[in-house]
Structures are given as structure tokens and as C-alpha cells.
C-alpha positions in Angstrom: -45.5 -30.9 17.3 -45.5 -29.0 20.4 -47.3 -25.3 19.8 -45.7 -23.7 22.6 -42.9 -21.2 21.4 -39.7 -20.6 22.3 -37.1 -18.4 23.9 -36.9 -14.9 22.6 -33.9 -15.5 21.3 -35.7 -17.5 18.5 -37.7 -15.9 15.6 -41.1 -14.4 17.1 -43.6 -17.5 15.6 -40.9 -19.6 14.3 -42.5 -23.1 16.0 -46.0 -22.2 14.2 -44.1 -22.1 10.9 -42.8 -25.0 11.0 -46.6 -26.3 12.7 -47.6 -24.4 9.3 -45.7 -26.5 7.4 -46.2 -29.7 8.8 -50.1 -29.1 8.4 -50.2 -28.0 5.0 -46.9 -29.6 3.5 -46.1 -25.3 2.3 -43.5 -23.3 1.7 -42.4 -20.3 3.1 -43.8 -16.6 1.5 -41.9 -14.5 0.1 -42.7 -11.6 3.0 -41.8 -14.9 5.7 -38.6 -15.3 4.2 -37.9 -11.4 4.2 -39.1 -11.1 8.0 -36.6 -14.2 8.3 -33.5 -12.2 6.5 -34.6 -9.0 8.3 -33.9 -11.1 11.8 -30.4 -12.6 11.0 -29.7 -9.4 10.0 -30.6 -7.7 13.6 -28.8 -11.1 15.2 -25.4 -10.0 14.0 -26.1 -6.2 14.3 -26.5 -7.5 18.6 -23.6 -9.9 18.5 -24.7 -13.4 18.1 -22.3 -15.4 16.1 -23.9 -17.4 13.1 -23.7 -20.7 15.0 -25.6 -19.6 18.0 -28.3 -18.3 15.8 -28.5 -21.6 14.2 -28.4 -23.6 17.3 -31.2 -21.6 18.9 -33.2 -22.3 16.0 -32.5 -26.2 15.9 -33.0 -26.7 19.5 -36.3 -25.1 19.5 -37.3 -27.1 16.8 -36.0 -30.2 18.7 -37.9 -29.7 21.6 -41.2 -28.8 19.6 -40.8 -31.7 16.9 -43.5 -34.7 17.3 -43.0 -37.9 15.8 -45.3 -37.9 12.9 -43.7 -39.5 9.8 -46.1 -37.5 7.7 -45.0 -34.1 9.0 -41.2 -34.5 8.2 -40.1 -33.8 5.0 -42.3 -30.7 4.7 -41.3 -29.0 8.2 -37.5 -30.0 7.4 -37.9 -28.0 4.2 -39.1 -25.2 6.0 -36.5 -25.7 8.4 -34.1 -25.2 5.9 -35.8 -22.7 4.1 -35.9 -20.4 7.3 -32.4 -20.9 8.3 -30.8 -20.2 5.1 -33.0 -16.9 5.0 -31.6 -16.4 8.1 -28.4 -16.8 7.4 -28.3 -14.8 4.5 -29.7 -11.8 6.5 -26.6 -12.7 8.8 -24.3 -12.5 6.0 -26.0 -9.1 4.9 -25.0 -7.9 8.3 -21.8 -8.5 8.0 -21.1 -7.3 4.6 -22.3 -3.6 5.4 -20.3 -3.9 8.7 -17.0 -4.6 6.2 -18.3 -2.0 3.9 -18.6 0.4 7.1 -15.1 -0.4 8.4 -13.5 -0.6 5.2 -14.4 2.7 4.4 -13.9 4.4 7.7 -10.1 2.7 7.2 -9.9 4.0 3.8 -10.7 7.7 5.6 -8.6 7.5 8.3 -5.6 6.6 5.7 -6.6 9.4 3.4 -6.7 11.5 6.7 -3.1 10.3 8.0 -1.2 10.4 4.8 -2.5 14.2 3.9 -2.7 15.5 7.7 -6.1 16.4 6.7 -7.5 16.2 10.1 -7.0 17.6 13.5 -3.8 15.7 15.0 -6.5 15.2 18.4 -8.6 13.5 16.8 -6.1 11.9 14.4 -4.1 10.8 17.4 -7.3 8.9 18.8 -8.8 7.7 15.6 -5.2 5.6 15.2 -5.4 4.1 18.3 -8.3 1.8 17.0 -5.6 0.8 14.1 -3.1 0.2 15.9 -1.5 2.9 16.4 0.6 5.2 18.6 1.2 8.7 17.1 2.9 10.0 20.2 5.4 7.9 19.2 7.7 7.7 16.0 7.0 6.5 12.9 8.9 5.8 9.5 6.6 4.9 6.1 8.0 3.3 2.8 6.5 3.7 -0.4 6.6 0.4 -2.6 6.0 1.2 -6.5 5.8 -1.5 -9.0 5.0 -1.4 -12.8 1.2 -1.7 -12.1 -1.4 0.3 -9.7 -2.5 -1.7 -6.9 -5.2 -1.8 -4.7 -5.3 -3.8 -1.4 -7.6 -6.4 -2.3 -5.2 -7.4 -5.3 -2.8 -10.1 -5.5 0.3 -8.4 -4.5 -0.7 -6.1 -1.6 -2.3 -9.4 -0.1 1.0 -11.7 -1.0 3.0 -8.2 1.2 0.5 -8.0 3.9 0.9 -11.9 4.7 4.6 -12.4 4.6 4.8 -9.1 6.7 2.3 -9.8 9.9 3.6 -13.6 9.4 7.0 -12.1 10.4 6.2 -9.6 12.7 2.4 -10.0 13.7 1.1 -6.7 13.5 3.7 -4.8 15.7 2.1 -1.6 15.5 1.9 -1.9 11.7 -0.1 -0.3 9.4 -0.2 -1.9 5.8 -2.1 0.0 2.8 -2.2 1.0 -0.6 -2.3 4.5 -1.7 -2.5 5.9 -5.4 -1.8 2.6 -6.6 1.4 2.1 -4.6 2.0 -0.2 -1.5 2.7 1.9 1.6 3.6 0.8 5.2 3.7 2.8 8.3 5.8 1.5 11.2 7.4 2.6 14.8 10.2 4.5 14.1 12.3 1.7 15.4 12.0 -0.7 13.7 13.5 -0.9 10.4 13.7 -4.3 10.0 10.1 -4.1 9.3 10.1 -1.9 6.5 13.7 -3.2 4.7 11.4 -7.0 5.2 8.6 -5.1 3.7 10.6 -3.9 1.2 12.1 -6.9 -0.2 8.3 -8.3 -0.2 7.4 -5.4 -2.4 10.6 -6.7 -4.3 9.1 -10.1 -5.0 5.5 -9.4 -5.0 5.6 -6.5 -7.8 8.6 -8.7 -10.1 11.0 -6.3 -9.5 9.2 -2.8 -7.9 11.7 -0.8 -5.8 10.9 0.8 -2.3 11.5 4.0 -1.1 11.9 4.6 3.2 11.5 7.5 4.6 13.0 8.7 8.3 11.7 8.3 11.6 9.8 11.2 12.7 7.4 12.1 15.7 3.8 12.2 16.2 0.4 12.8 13.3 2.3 15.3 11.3 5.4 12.8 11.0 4.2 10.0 9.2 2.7 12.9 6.6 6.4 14.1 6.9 8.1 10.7 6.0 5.4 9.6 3.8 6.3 12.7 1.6 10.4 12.0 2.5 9.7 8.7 0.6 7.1 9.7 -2.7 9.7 12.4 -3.3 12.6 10.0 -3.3 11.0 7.4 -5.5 10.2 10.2 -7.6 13.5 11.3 -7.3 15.3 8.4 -7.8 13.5 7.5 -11.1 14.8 11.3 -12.8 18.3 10.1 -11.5 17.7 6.5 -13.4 18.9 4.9 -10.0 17.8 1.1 -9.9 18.3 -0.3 -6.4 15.6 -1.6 -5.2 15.2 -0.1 -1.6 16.1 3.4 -1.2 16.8 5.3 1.7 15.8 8.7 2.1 18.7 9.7 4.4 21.2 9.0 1.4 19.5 11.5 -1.2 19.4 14.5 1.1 22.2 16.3 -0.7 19.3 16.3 -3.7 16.9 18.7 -2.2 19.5 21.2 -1.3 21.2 20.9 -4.6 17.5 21.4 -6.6 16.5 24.3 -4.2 17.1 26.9 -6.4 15.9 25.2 -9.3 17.0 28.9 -10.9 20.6 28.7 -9.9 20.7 24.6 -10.9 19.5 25.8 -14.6 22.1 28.4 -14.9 24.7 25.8 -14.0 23.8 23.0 -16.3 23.5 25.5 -19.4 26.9 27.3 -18.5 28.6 23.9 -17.9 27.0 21.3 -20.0 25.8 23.5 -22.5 28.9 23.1 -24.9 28.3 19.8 -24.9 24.8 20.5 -27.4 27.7 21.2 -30.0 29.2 17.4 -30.2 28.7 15.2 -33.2 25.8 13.2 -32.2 24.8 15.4 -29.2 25.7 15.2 -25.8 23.9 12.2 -24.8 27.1 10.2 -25.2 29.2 12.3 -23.3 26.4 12.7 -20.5 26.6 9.1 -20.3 30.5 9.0 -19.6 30.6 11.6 -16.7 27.5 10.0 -15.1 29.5 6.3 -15.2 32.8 7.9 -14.5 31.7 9.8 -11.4 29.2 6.8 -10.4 32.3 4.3 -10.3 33.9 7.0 -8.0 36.3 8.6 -10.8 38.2 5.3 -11.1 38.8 4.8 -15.4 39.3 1.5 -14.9 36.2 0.6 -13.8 34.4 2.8 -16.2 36.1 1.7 -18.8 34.3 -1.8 -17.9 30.9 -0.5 -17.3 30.7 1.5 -20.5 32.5 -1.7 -22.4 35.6 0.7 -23.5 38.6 0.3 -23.8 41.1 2.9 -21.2 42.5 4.5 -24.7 38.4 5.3 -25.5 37.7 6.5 -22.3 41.1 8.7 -21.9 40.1 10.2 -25.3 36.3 10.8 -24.6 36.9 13.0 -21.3 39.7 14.7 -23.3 36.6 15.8 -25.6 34.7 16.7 -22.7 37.5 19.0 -21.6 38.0 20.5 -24.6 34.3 21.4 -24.9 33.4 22.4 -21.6 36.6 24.1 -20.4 36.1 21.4 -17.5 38.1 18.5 -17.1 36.6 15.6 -15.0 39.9 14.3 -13.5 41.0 17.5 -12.0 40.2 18.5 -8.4 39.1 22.1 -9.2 36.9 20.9 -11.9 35.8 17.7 -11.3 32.5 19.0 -8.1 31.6 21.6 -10.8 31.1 18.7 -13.3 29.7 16.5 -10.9 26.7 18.6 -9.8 25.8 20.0 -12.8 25.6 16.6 -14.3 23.3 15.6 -11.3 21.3 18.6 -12.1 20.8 17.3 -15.9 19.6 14.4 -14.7 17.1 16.3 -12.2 16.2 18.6 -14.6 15.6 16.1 -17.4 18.4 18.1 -19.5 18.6 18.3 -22.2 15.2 16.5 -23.0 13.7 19.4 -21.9 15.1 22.9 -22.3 15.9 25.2 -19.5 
């Protein structure tokens, strides 16, 4: 073999190993194959790719190779030897650089979804994600009956079918507190209802809240929010669609904003109802289909599996015990709130 050594872009006496090795018919040390890792490592850290490491290596053992039968199998070995070590050291490399970026994702997220940070820096920080926060930006909130994570199944199953659809568009996909959360421009819904029907598919069933299109760092926080506190509100109400929109539960918040004045009602109206045979559950039941289908008996009648006669005789009942009748005008909003209120409240589960 030749003993001159190669380019320094080659491992600082890697020709007298393999010299070394054809000699002696060794192996590599322990401390060789650590100075080895320790240089793949520093490759990747400068920004050769994996293949031009190996290349280098190969071709400068190529141009020092001789062509002594006896030397082969021992300096191939230490070929091999050197190049996995390498290698590994490479693959080191690029583990903590995951490790590095994973985490200063998981930050950023942490720091976007709380407002934590200052919007400055915030603003700039997104850029290297992807995104604008000058602009507009709606998030939905995908909950399923497990807590994900984003390396699990589902999050992954999401992610694909979304960028696959879209690319990335300015997207931002995540996971937060074990649900599925995406942040998109403000325009375009299509995005989140399609990542919302992923959700659908991906969790067997999960349901996705959306919240509206607002400006800038502090409006994702704001329709992040918009969105937790309509899945959260959606599940007191026992709603089961499986995309909901924030703009359609609005009347909720103001209805629940004197969570005082929403007690009094439900006591004062509903209240009588604690003294039916069997409680009012059954009665709660018929005002929540009967308003749901609109105040039509017909079909409440069919949701509830009664006949009209039932029906006619069970809001008679309610009438009587309230003082409020659900098919009059002047009665019928009264009714209607307080009954939304029970269900906010978790009345009468839990006492006001």
C-alpha cells in the first residue's frame, strides 16, 4: 500500500490504519474506534452528507491499496470496522440535532399556544416553522378517546393525509395535552374541516373543535382557547357532531357569564321538576329533544320513541310543575335557556 495520506477531508492517519492492519492482520482499539465515532460525529456537525463521508474514505483507500493478496481480508476488515464507527458517530450527530430541534419545536409550541413569550420574538421564532403571525390564523382542537403524542399512530396517520393534501401551506401540525391541534392561515378552512375529518378517522370517531380567524401571536392563543373551550363545552351540552364550530356556540358564553344569574334561573325554573316521580331526569330529557327538533312534536315524538298522546301528556306535566309551558311563546325562551343552563351547569348532578 501506498503510505502517503490523504486529503484532509479524510480521518487524520486513516491510510496507516489500514497499513496497520495489513501488516499485522489487527483490529482496530477501542480508543481508534472512538477517535473514529468522534470524527463522523464532527462530519455531520460541518455538513457532509453520510455518502460523501464514505466516499472520501473509499477513494483514499483506493488510491493507497497495493495488490498484495495477503493484506486483503485484514485491511477490508478494518475498512469496515472504521467506517461503521464512522458512521455511527454520524448517526450520533444527527440524533442530538433531532433531539435539539425537537425540543426547540416543542418550546416554540408551548410558547405560541400560552402567549408565553414576547410577540417579537414570537413573530420571528415562527417564521422558521412556517409561519406568518402578521397574518391570520384559525387552530382546531381534535380530541379522541386516548391522549396522543406526535410520534403515535394517529397524529402521524393526520399529519400525512393533511401535507399530502395541502403540502405544508403555512401549516402547523402538533399535539398538545394529548390532543391533536393544527394552526392554519385564517383563510383557509378547508384545511382544518380536511383536518378535521382526519382527526374523525384517525381517533375512530374523535370530534374537532375550530376556532375563528384572528390576527397576529396573540390570535392563535385567542382561537386556540375559542376551540378547547368549545370542545369542552360541547361535551357538558352532550352535543355529538363531530366538527364544531366555534362561531355557532357564541350565544353560550354570554348565556354562562353570570354563572350567578344562570343558577338562579335553573333553580327557579327547573327546580319543581326535583318533585316528579322518578326525578327530573325524564322530563329534562323531553325539553332538551323537544327544543333540539325545533319545537316540532312530531319529530320528538320519533326521537324519544313516543307516541304524540305520550309526548302531549309529558309537557302537560311539565307545565303543571313548573308554571311554564314549552309550547307557548311567552314561556317557551324561559324554558329553553334554563334548560341549556342545566346542561352547562351539570344540573341537577351537581347542586347549585
Amino acid at each position: 500500500m501506498s503510505t502517503s495520506e490523504p486529503s484532509a477531508d479524510c480521518y487524520d492517519g486513516y491510510v496507516r490504519l489500514l497499513i496497520s492492519a495489513a501488516a499485522t492482520g489487527r483490529l482496530l482499539t477501542r480508543a481508534e474506534r472512538e477517535a473514529l465515532r468522534t470524527f463522523g460525529e464532527q462530519a455531520a456537525t460541518d455538513g457532509v452528507t453520510l455518502r460523501q463521508l464514505v466516499s472520501r474514505h473509499l477513494q483514499a483507500a483506493r488510491e493507497s491499496w497495493s495488490a498484495s493478496p495477503r493484506s486483503t481480508d485484514a485491511t477490508l476488515a478494518v475498512m469496515t470496522q472504521a467506517i461503521d464507527a464512522m458512521a455511527e458517530g454520524y448517526d450520533r450527530a444527527q440524533h442530538y440535532a433531532v433531539r435539539e430541534q425537537e425540543a426547540s419545536r416543542r418550546e416554540f409550541i408551548d410558547d405560541l399556544l400560552y402567549g408565553r413569550s414576547d410577540l417579537g420574538r414570537l413573530a420571528e421564532r415562527a417564521e422558521r416553522f412556517g409561519l406568518r403571525l402578521s397574518h391570520a390564523h384559525a387552530v382546531a382542537v381534535a380530541a379522541g378517546p386516548g391522549s396522543y403524542t406526535e410520534g403515535d399512530e394517529a397524529p402521524r396517520r393526520v399529519e400525512r393525509a393533511v401535507i399530502g393534501r395541502f403540502g405544508d401551506r403555512r401549516i402547523l401540525l402538533t399535539t398538545k395535552e394529548g390532543r391533536m391541534v393544527c394552526v392554519a392561515p385564517g383563510d383557509q378552512r378547508d384545511v382544518l374541516t380536511y383536518f378535521a375529518k382526519q382527526a374523525h378517522a384517525a381517533t375512530d370517531g374523535g370530534r374537532t373543535a375550530i376556532g375563528r380567524s384572528h390576527r397576529g401571536a396573540g390570535g392563535v392563543v385567542h382561537s386556540y382557547e375559542e376551540a378547547l373551550n368549545t370542545l369542552d363545552l360541547s361535551a357538558r351540552l352532550g352535543l355529538d357532531a363531530p366538527v364544531l364550530d366555534t362561531s355557532d356556540f357564541l350565544v353560550y358564553p354570554v348565556l354562562t357569564r353570570d354563572r350567578q344569574a344562570m343558577a338562579d334561573l335553573v333553580r327557579t325554573t327547573l327546580g319543581p321538576l326535583l318533585r316528579a316521580r322518578g326525578g327530573p331526569a325524564t322530563h329534562l330529557e323531553t325539553l332538551t329533544a323537544y327544543f333540539d327538533a325545533g319545537c316540532n312534536a312530531t319529530e320528538t315524538a320519533r326521537r324519544l320513541s313516543l307516541s304524540i298522546r305520550a309526548l302531549t301528556y309529558r309537557l302537560e306535566r311539565i307545565h303543571q310543575l313548573t308554571g311554564n309551558n314549552p309550547t307557548g311563546p311567552q314561556h317557551r325562551y324561559t324554558l329553553q335557556t334554563a334548560v341549556i343552563g342545566a346542561r352547562m351547569l351539570n344540573w341537577p348532578a351537581q347542586s347549585l
